[in-house]
C-alpha positions in Angstrom: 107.4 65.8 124.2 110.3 63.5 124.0 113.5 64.4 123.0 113.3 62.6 119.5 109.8 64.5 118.8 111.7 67.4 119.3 114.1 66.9 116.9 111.6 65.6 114.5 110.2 69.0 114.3 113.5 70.8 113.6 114.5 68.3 111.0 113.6 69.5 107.2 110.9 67.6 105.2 112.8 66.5 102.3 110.0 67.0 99.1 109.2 63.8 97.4 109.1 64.8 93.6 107.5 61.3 93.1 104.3 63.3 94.5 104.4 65.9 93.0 105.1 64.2 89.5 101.9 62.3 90.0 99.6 65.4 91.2 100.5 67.1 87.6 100.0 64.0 85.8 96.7 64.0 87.5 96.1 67.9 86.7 96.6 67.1 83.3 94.4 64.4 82.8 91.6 66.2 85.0 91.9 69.0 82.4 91.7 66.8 79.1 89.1 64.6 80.9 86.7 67.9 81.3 86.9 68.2 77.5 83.8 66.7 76.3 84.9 64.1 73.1 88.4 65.1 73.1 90.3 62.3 71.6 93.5 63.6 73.7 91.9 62.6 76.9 92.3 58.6 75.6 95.4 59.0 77.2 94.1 59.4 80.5 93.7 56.8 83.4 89.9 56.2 83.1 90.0 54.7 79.6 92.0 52.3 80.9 90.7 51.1 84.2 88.2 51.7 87.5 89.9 54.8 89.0 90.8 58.3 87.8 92.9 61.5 88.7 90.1 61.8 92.0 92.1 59.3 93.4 95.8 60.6 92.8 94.8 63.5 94.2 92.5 62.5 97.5 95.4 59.8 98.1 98.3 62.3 97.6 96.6 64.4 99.9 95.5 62.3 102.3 99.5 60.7 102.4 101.2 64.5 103.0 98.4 65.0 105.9 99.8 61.9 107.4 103.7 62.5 106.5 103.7 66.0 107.3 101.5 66.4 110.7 101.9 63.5 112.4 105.1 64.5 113.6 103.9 67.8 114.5 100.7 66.2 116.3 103.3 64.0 118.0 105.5 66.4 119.2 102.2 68.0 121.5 101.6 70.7 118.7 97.9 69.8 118.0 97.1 73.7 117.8 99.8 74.6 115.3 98.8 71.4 113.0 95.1 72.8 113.5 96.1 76.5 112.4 98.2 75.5 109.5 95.6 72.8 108.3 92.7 75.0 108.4 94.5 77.7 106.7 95.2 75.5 103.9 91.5 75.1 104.3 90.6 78.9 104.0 92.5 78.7 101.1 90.7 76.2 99.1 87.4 77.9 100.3 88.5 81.1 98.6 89.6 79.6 95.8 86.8 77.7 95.2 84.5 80.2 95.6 86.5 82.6 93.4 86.4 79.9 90.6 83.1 79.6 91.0 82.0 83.0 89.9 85.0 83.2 86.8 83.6 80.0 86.0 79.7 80.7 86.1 80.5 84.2 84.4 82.7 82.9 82.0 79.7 80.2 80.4 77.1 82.7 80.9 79.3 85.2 78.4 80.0 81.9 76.1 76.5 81.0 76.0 75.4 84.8 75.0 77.8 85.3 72.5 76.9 82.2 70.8 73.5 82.1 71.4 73.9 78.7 72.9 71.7 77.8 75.9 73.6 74.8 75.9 76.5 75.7 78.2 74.3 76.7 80.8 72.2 73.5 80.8 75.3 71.2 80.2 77.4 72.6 83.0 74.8 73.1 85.6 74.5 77.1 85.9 71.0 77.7 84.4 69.1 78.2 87.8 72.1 80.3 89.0 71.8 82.9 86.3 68.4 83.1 86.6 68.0 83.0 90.7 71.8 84.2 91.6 69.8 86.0 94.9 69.1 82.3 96.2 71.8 80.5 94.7 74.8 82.6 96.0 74.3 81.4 99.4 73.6 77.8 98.5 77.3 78.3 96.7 79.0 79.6 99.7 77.6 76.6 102.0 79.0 74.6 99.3 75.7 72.8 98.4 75.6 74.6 94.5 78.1 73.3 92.4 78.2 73.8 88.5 79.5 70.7 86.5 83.5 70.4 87.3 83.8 72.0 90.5 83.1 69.0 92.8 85.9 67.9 93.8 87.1 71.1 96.0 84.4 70.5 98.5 85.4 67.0 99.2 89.0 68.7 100.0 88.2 71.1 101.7 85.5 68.9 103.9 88.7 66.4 104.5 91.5 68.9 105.4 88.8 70.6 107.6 89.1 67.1 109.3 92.8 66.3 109.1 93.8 67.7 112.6 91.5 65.1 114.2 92.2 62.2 111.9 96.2 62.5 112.2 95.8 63.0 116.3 93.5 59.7 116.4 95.8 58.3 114.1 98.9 58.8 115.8 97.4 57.3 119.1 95.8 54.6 118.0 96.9 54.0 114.0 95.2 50.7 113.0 91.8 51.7 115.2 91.7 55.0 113.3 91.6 53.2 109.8 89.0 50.3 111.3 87.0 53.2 112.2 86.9 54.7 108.6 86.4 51.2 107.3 83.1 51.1 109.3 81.9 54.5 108.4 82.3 54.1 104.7 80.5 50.3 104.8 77.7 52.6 107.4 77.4 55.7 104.7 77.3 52.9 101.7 74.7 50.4 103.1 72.2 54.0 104.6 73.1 56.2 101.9 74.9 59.1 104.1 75.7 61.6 101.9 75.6 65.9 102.4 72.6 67.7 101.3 73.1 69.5 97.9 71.1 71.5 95.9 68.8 71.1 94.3 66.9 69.4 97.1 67.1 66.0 96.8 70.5 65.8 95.7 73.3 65.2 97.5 77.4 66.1 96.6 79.1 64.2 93.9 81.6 63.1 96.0 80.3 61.7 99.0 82.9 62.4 101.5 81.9 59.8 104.1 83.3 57.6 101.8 85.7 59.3 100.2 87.4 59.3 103.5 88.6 56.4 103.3 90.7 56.5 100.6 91.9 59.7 102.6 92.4 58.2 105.8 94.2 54.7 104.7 96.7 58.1 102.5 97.6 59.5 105.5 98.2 55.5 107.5 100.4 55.3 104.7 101.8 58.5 105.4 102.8 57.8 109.4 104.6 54.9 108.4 102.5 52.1 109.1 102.5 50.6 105.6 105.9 49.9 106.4 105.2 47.1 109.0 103.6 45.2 106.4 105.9 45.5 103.4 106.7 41.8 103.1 103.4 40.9 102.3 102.7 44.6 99.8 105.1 44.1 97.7 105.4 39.9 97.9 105.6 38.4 94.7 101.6 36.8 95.4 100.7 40.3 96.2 102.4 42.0 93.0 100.9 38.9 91.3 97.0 39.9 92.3 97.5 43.2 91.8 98.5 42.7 88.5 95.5 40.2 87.6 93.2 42.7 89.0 94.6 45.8 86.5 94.8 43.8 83.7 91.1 42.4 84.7 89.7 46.5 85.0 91.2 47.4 81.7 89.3 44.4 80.2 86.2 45.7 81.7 86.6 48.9 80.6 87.5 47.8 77.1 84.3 46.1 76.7 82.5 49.9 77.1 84.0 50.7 73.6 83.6 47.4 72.2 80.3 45.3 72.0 82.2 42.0 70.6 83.7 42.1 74.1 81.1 43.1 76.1 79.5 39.9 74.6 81.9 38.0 76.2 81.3 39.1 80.2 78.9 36.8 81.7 75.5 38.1 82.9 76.3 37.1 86.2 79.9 39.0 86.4 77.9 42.3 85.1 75.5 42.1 87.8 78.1 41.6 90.1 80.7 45.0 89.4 77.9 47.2 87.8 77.5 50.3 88.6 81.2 51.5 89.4 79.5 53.9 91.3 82.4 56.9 91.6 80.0 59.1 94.4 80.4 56.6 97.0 84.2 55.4 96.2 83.7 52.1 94.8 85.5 49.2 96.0 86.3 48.2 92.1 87.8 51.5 91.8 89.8 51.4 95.6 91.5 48.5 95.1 92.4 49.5 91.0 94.0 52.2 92.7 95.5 50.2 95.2 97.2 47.9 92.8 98.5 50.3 90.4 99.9 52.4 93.5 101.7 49.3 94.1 103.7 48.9 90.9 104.5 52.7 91.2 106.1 52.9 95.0 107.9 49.4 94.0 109.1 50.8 90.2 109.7 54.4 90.8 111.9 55.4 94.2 112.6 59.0 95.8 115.8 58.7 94.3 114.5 57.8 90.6 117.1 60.0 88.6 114.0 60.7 85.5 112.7 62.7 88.5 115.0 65.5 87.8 115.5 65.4 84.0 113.8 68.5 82.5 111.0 66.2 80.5 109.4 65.6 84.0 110.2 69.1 84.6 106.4 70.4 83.7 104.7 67.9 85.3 106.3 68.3 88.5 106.0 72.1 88.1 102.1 71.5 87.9 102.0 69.5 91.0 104.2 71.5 93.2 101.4 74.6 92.3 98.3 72.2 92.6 95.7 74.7 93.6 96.1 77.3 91.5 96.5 75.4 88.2 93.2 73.0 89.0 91.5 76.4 89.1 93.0 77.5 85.6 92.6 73.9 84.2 89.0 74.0 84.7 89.1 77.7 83.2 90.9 76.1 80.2 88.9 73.1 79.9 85.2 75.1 79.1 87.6 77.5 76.6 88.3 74.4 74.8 85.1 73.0 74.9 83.6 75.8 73.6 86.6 76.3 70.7 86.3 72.8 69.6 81.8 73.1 69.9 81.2 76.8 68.0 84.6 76.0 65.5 85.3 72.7 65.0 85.9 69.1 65.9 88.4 67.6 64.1 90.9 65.5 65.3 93.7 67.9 64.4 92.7 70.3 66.0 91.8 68.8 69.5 95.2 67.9 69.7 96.0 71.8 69.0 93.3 72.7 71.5 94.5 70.3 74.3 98.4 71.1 73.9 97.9 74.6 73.9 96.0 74.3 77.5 98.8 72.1 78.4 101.5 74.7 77.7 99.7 77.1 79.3 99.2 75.5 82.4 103.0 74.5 82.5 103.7 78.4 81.7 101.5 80.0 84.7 103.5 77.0 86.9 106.9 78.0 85.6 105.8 81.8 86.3 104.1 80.7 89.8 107.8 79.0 90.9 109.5 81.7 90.1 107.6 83.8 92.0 108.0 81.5 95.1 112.1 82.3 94.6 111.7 86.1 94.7 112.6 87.0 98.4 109.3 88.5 100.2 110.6 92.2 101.4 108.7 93.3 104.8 108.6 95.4 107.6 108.1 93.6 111.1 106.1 95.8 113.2 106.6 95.0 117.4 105.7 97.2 120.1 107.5 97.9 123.1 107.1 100.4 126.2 110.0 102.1 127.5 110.2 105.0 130.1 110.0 108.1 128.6 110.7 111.9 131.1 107.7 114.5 130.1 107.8 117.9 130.4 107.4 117.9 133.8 109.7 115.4 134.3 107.0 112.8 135.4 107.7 108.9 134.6 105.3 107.6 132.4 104.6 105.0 130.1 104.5 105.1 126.4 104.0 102.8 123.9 106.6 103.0 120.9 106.6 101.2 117.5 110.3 99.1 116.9 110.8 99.0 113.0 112.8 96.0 112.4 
């Protein structure tokens, strides 16, 4: 370890708000995207182009990995990255599978009080509730999922992986990324996917090519994008990234409009179609890609809106990621089911949707100030010292230090 890694690892990691700004504004849009017909969620990203909040979130994740670790890694602490990383891992795992069960008990009391079947069709947790002996174990291998909770796999399956891709990354940067490049063209052109069940399906999000998105986040993260900042954020760069968002929001204008669906040519349809989201499309990689260019050019660390209090909830959202997804998807079925048994009017989807909102930015608020109250404890060491019996024989006894 050289003298610079070592101070590396003392130095603080300043927080880039920028991050977290963007990880709320995903947790938002995730939450009014899993309201079925909620005219709210035509604010969101994927009404206007290829990608969606999966890719704030694999990216943002993928880039703190990199921006994070690699120091760490660097410095000869491959263990302690390991140990952190897969805690963060046991994490998700419990959380998911907590969610799962408030989830799949929370439709399967909706769907009985209403006498609605349709919940438990619609979202995928019919053949639980009727073989929960079978299923429970295909949920804790992660091969069950109900509609919604798809995305916590592919996390957990990458961060499970992090250690490894950050040490190959810091050895051998630009080989690492060629290397995910060729597995996702391998998984796309054989179909590689992880067995799901049913049998015969396979997860939502395929993470052998999901990890690519992940893996160029984390490049990002180490500092290569740097070396090649002259050409990212050249004028003929900023000019085809532009080009290419204003040609996905086109695109996906013409799936709300036939007039311009009309005017696509045959050939340029065969051509994009499908957007396929399970394997990572390249349409929806490089929308990504583009818009992430107009944000890291537009919006610095040192943007001052990043600490007015109108970004303040947003930011609050994303610096608590985990445990708000888990209560937006919660929230999202309650408002489904509000706005199915009561009503659908406009008026009140905008009612339903803020008030899951506020309460999201409410259990983050509560969830900060938690984080500020100083953790009391008792550190418990043990020590042997010398201690005279009776007989005034030397032995050894083992005594508990409070501290």
């Amino acid at each position: 370890m050289t003298e610079s890694d070592s101070l590396a690892l003392l130095r603080p990691v300043e927080r880039d708000l920028r991050l977290d700004l963007f990880r709320g504004i995903g947790l938002w849009m995730i939450f009014l995207d899993h309201i079925p017909h909620d005219v709210v969620s035509w604010l969101t990203l994927r009404n206007y182009g290829f990608s969606d909040a999966a890719e704030f979130f694999v990216f943002i994740s993928g880039y703190l990995v990199g921006w994070i670790y690699a120091p760490i890694i660097r410095g000869g602490l491959f263990l302690a990255a390991v140990k952190r990383l897969w805690k963060r891992v046991a994490q998700m795992y419990v959380a998911h599978i907590m969610l799962f069960l408030i989830f799949t008990a929370q439709i399967a009391r909706t769907a009985r009080r209403f006498d609605n079947p349709l919940y438990e069709n619609e979202l995928n947790v019919f053949n639980f509730l009727q073989h929960p002996d079978v299923l429970i174990g295909q949920a804790l291998t992660l091969r069950y999922k109900p509609v919604n909770l798809d995305v916590l796999p592919l996390y957990i399956t990458l961060v499970f992986a992090a250690p490894f891709i950050v040490w190959c990354l810091v050895r051998r940067p630009n080989l690492t990324l060629l290397g995910s490049i060729v597995l996702y063209v391998l998984s796309r052109w054989f179909d590689w996917n992880i067995a799901s069940y049913p049998p015969g399906t396979t997860w939502y999000f395929n993470p052998f090519c999901w990890q690519l998105l992940f893996v160029f986040a984390a490049w990002c993260g180490l500092g290569e994008i740097a070396k090649y900042s002259r050409w990212v954020w050249s004028k003929t760069a900023l000019t085809i990234a532009a080009a290419w968002i204003l040609f996905a929001f086109v695109i996906v204008m013409t799936w709300h409009s036939a007039f311009l669906e009309s005017l696509i040519p045959k050939w340029m349809i065969k051509a994009i179609y499908p957007i396929d989201k399970t394997d990572l499309d390249m349409l929806r990689f490089t929308h990504f890609l583009a818009l992430a260019t107009f944000v890291t050019l537009l919006i610095s660390r040192k943007w001052k809106p990043l600490n007015s209090i109108w970004l303040r909830p947003m930011i609050l959202c994303g610096q608590h990621s985990l445990p708000i997804f888990c209560i937006s998807v919660l929230l999202s079925f309650s408002a489904h089911w509000i706005l199915t048994q009561y009503t659908k009017g406009a008026w009140e989807q905008l009612a339903v949707s803020a008030a899951g909102i506020l309460i999201m930015v409410v259990i983050a608020w509560f969830l900060n100030r938690a984080a500020k109250v100083p953790d009391l404890f008792v550190r418990v060491t043990e020590s042997s010292q010398p201690v005279v019996d009776a007989g005034e024989t030397m032995i050894q006894r083992p005594q508990v230090a409070v501290q």
